[in-house]
N, C-alpha and C positions, 0 to 999 in steps of 0.2 A: 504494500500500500504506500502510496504516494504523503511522501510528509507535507503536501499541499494540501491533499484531500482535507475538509473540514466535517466532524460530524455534524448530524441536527443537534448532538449534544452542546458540543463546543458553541454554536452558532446561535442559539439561544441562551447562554452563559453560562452554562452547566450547571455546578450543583447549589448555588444559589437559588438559579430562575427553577429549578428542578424541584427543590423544597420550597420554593413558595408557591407553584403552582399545586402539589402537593397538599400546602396547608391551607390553601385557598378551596381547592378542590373539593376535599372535607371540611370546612368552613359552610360553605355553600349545602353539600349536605346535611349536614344539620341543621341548618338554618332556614334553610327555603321551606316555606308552607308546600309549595309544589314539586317537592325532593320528598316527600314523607313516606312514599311505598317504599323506595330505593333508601333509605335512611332506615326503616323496620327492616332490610333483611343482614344490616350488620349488629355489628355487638352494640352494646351501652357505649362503649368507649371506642374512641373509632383511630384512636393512637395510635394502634399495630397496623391496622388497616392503612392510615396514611405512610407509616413508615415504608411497609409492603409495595405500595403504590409507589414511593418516593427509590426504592432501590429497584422495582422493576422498570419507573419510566427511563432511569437516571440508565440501566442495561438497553433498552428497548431504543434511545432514540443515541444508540452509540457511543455512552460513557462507560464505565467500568462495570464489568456485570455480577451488578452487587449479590442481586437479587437470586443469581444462577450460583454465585459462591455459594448464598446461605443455603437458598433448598435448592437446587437444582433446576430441572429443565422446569417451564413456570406451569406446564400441562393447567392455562388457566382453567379452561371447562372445568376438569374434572375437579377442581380445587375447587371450585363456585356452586358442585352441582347442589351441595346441602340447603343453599340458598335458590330460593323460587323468582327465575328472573323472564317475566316475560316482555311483553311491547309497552307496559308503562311504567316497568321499574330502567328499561334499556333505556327508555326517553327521557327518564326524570335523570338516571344517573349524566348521559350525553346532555340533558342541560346544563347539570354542575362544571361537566368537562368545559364545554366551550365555554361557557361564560368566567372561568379559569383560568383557562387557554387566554382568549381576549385581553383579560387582567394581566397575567401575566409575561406574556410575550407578544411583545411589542412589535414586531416585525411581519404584517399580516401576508408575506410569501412564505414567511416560516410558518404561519398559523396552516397556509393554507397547503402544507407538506403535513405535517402532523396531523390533520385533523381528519384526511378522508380514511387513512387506514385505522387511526383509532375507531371511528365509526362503522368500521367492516369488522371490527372485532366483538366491538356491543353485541351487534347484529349476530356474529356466532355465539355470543355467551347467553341468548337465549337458551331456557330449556323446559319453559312450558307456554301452552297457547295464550 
């Protein structure tokens, strides 16, 4: 790999903009009246969860792969499946995202890198009608 090449990591400011999209992310879930089904399918505490999220995105958009040291390969479905996520939990969580996203990084051709594949992954982590 070329010492030019830049990740979406690097290029959104890594692990700064990483954890605060992060704590924004979960911010927003808990908070939005309109995040309340996708907010019921995590714990009381949503700490782990943003940590999780903060070392998976931090691997996922080409930083160091935090996430994949601690547990492994992220097999997210199958981690998710105890939680019931269908078309209003996908759209409530993808509102926290973006409107995160938006807060967070500044740069709306990097938003607009990031954001179609997160939303093809919502769309797989469905797993009921």
């Amino acid at each position: 790999m070329s010492e030019d090449l830049v990740t979406l990591y690097q290029a959104v400011g890594g692990e700064p903009t990483i954890r605060a999209l992060s704590r924004r992310f979960y911010e927003l879930m808990d908070t939005l009246p309109e995040a309340s089904r996708v907010r019921a399918v995590h714990p009381p505490s949503l700490a782990g969860s943003e940590e999780k999220f903060y070392e998976y995105m931090t691997g996922y958009l080409g930083g160091p792969p935090l996430y994949i040291d601690k547990y492994g390969h992220p097999r997210l479905r199958s981690r998710h499946f105890g939680a019931a996520i269908g078309h209003v939990e996908r759209d409530e969580w993808l509102l926290c995202f973006r409107q995160a996203l938006e807060e967070t990084v500044a740069n709306p051709k990097l938003r607009a890198l990031i954001l179609p594949p997160i939303e093809r992954l919502a769309d797989h982590m469905q797993n009921k009608e």
